[in-house]
C-alpha positions as CSV (number, residue, x, y, z in Angstrom):
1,X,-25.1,179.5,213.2
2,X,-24.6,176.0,212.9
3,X,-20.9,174.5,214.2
4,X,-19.7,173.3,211.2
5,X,-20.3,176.6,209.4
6,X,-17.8,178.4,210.1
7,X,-15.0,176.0,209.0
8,X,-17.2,175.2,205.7
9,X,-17.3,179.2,204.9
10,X,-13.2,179.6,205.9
11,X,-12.5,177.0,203.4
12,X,-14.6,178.4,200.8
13,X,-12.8,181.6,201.5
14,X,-9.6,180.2,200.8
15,X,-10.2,178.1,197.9
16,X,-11.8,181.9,196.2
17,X,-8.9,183.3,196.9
18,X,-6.4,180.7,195.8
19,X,-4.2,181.0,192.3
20,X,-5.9,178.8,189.9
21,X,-3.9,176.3,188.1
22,X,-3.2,177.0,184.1
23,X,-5.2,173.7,183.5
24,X,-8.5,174.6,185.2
25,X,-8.5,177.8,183.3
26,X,-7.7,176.6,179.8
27,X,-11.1,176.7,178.1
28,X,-12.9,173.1,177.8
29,X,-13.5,173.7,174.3
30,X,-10.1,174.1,173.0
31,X,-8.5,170.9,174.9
32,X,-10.9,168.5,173.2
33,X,-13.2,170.2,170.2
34,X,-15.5,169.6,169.0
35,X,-17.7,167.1,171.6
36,X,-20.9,167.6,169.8
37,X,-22.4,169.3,166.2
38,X,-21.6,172.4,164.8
39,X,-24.3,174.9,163.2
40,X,-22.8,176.9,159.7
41,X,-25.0,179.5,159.3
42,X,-25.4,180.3,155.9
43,X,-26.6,184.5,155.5
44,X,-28.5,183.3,152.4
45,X,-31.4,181.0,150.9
46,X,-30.4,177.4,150.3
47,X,-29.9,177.0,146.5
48,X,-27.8,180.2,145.6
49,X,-23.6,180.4,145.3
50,X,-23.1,181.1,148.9
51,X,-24.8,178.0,150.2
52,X,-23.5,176.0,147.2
53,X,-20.0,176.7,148.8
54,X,-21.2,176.4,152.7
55,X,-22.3,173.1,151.3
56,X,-18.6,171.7,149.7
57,X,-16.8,173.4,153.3
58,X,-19.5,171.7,156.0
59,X,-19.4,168.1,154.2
60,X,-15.6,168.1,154.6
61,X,-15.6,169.8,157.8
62,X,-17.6,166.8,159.3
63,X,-15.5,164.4,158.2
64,X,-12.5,166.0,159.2
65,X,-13.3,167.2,162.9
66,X,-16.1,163.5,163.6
67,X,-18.6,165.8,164.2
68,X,-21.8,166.7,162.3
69,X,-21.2,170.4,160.6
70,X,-25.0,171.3,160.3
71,X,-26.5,174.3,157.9
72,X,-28.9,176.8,158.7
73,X,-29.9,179.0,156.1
74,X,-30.9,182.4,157.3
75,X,-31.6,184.5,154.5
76,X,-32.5,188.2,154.6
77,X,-31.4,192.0,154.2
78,X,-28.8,191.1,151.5
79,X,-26.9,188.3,154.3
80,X,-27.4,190.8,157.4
81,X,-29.9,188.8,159.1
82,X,-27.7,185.8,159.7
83,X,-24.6,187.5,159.8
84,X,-26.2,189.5,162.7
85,X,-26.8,186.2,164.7
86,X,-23.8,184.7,164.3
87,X,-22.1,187.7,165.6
88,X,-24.1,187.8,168.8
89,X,-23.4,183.7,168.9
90,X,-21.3,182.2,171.8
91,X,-17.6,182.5,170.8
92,X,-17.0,178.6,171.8
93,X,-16.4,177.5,168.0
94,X,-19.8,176.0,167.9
95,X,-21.3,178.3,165.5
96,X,-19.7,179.8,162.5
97,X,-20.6,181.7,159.2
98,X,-20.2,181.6,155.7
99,X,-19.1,185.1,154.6
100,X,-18.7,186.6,151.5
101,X,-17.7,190.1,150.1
102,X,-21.4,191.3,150.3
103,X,-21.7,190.8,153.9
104,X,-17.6,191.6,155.1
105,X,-17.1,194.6,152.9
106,X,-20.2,196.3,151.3
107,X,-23.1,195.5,153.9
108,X,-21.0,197.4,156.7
109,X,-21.0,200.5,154.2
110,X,-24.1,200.3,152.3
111,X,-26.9,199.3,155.8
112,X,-26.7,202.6,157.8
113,X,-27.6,199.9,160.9
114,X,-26.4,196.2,160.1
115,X,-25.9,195.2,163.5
116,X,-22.5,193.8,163.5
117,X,-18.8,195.2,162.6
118,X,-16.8,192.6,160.8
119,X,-14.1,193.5,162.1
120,X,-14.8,193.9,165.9
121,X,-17.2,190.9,165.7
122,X,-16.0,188.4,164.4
123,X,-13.0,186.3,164.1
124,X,-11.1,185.5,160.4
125,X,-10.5,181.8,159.8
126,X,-9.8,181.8,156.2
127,X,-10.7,182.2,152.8
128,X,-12.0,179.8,150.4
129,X,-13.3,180.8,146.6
130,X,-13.5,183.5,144.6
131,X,-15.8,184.1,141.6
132,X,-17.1,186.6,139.2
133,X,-20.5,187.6,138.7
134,X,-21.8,187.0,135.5
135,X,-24.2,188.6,133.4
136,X,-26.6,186.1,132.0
137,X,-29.6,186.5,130.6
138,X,-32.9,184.2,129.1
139,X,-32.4,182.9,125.8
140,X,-35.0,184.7,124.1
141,X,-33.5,188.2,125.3
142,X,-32.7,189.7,121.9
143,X,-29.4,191.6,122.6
144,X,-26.3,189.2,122.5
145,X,-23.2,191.1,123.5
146,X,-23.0,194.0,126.4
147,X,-23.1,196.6,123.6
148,X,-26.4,195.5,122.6
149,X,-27.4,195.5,126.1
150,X,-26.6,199.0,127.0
151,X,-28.0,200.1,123.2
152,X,-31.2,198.6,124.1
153,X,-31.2,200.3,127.8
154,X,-30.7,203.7,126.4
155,X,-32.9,203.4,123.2
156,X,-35.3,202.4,126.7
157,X,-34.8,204.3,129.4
158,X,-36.4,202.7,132.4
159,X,-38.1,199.9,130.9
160,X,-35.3,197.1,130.9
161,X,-35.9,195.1,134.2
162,X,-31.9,194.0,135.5
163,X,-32.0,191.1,138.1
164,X,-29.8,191.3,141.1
165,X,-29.5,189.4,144.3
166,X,-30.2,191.6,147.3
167,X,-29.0,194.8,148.6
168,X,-25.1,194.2,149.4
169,X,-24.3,191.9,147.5
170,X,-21.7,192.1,144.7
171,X,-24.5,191.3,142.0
172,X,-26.3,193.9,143.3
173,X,-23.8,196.4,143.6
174,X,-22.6,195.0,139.9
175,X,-26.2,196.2,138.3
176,X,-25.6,199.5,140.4
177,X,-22.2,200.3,138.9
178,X,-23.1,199.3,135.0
179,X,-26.0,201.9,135.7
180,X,-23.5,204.1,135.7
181,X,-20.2,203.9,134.0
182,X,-22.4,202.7,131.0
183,X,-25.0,205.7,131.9
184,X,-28.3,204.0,131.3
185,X,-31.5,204.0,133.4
186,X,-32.6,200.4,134.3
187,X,-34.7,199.2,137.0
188,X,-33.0,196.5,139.2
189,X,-35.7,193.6,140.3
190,X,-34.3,192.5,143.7
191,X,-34.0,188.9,144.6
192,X,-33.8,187.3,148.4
193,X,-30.8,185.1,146.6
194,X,-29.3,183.5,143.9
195,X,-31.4,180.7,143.6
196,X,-34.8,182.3,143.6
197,X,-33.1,184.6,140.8
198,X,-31.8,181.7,138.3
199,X,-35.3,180.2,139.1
200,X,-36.7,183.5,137.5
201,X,-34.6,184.2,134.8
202,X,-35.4,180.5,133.6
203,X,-38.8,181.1,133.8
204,X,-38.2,184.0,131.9
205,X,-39.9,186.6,134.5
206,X,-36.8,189.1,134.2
207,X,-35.1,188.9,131.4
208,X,-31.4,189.3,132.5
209,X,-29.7,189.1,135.3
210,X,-26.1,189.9,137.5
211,X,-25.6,186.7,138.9
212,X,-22.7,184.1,140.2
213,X,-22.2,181.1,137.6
214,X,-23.1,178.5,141.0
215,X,-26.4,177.9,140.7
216,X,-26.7,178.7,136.9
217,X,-24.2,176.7,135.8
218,X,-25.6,173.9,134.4
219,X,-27.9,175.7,132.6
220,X,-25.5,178.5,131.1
221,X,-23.7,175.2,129.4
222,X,-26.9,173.4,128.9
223,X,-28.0,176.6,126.9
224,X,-31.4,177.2,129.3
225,X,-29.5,180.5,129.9
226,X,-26.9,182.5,128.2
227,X,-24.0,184.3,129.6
228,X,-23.7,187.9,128.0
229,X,-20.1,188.9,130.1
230,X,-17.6,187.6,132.7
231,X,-17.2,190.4,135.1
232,X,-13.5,189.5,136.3
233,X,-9.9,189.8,134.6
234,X,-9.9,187.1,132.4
235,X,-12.5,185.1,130.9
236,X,-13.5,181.8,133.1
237,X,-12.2,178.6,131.8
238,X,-15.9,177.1,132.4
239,X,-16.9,179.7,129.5
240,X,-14.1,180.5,127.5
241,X,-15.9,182.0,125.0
242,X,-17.8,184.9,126.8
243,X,-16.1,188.1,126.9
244,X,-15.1,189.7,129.8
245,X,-17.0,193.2,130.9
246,X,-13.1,194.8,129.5
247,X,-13.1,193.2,126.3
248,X,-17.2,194.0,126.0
249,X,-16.2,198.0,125.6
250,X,-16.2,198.4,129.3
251,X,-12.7,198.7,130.6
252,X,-12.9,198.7,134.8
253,X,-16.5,197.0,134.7
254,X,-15.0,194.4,137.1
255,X,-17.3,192.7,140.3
256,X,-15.4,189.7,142.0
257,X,-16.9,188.0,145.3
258,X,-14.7,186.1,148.2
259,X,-15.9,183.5,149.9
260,X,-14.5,182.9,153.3
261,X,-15.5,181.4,156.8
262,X,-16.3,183.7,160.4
263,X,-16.3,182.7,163.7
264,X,-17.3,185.1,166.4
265,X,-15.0,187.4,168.1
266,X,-13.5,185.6,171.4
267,X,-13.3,182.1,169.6
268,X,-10.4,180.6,171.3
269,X,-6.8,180.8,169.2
270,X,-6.5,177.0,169.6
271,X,-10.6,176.5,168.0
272,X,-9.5,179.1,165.1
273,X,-5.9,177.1,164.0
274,X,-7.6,173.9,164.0
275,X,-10.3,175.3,162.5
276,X,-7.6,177.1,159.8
277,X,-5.7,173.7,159.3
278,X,-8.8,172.0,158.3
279,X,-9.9,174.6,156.1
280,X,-7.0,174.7,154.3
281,X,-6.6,171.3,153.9
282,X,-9.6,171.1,152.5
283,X,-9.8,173.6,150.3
284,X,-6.4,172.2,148.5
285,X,-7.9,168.9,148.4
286,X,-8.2,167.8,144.4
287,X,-12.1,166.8,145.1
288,X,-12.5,169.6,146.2
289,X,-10.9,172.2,144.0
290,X,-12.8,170.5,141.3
291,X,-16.4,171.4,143.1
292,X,-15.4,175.0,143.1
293,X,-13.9,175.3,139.6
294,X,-17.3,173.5,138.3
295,X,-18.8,176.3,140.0
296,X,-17.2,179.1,138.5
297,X,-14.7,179.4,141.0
298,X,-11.3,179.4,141.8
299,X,-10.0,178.3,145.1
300,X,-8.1,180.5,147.8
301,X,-6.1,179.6,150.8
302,X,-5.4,181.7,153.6
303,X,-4.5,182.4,157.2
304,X,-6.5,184.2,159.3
305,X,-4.4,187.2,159.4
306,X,-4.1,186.7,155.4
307,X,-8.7,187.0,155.2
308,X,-8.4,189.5,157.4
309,X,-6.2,191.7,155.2
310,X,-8.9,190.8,152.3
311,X,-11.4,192.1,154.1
312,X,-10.0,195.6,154.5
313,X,-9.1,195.4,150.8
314,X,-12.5,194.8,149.7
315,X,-13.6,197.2,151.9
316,X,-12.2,199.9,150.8
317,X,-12.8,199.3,147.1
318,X,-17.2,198.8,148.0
319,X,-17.0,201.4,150.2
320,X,-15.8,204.1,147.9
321,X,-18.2,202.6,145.4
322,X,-20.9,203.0,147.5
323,X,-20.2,206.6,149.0
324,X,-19.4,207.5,145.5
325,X,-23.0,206.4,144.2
326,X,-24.9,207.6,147.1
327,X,-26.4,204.2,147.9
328,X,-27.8,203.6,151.7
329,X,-30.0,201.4,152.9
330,X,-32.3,202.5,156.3
């Protein structure tokens, strides 16, 4: 042994077994975040309602925290595929996700394996939007009201091809319910988003679809699509003269979606209020109401303990839904 081991090793003893100060312990990233970019994963293809709002939420973000909020769009499985890597992500408030109902409250129910629990996984930050789905439909599709719609489908049985987004999501699940509280057989063409699914219905390669007003919105007022029924309460002010689903003949025919931001269970309190304060101050900025209402949308502002009560709402309504319809996916 050398001779100045020994007093090397007893003062590494002591300083291991020495209280540690409430400074050295305070994690790094909640004294001074953020020190460098931030990745928003988006569960969904770039072009459809969820990345439309990730998009509104990481511009302001930037600005507000002086660091780069960067998208990465990782679309699959109806939003479990990125939803699934941002759960397994380092809680350090480097890496959050854009949720929405589809992958908070029906994916959990409807995958029998999605790889994450939203509630043991991840960490509420807040809410921002909400918006119907809409049904929508090419302009040379010849029924112009829901009635006609479900008249056709039954005169049919089988042949009228429904667009949806993918499995869990609320347009998906939408197309599943009208199946049956209007009792027709239809076959649902799944889409990997809402984008690639406006894209189609323009092109007139499914006739009619169950979609968010986001990415079609322009068109549904340019009159490049038309919008058959609001599925919400009340008829949207961006189309006040569609009907709602209600007022269509089909009381209870009703599929909202909630837009809200995750961080990963662990993220420091500190990360998740300054990440709330933000949030919220964005989200009641006049710009940016504006985006979201031009979207269809209506903003929502919350605490974390607030989303996470909306998630166990929504919850329980898609999961009943989807236990009641017998729908898993493998």
């Amino acid at each position: 042994m050398r001779p100045w081991s020994g007093p090397l090793m007893l003062l590494a003893a002591m300083l291991s077994s020495a209280p540690l100060s409430p400074l050295c312990c305070a994690p790094a990233s909640a004294q001074d975040y953020p020190t460098r970019p931030i990745t928003l994963i988006v569960p969904f293809p770039a072009g459809g309602g969820v990345d439309a709002v990730a998009r509104i939420v990481a511009a302001k973000l930037s600005t507000a925290l002086g660091q780069q909020v960067v998208i990465d769009n990782r679309g699959g499985a109806g939003g479990v595929i990125g939803t699934r890597a941002a759960a397994r992500a380092a809680p350090d408030g480097y890496t959050l996700v854009m949720a929405h109902t589809g992958t908070t409250s029906i994916n959990p129910t409807l995958y029998a394996n999605p790889g994450y629990d939203p509630r043991k996984d991840f960490t509420p930050i807040g809410l921002i939007a909400s918006t119907p789905i809409v049904i929508m439909a090419h302009p040379s599709f010849a029924p112009r009201t829901l009635a006609d719609v479900i008249a056709l489908a039954k005169a049919q049985p089988g042949k009228l091809n429904i667009g949806t987004p993918p499995m869990g999501t609320g347009g998906y699940l939408a197309g599943e319910l009208f199946k049956a509280m209007a009792g027709v057989d239809v076959t649902i063409v799944l889409y990997k988003g809402t984008g690639p699914l406006t894209n189609d219905l323009l092109g007139n390669q499914v006739p009619i679809a169950f979609n968010v007003m986001a990415p079609a919105m322009g068109n549904l007022q340019a009159g490049t699509l038309r919008a058959i029924a609001v599925l919400g309460p009340d008829r949207s002010s961006l189309l006040p003269d569609v009907p709602t689903a209600a007022e269509s003949g089909l009381p209870g025919f009703e599929a909202m979606l909630h837009y809200g931001l995750l961080a990963p269970a662990g993220t420091p309190k500190p990360i998740v209020t300054r990440l709330n304060t933000e949030l919220r101050k964005l989200v009641a900025s006049d710009d940016v109401k504006a985006r979201i209402f031009a979207d269809g949308g209506d903003p929502l502002m919350s605490t974390p303990e607030d989303y996470a009560a909306d998630i166990d709402r929504e919850e329980a309504k898609w999961s009943a839904l989807i236990k009641k319809l017998g729908l898993r996916v493998d």
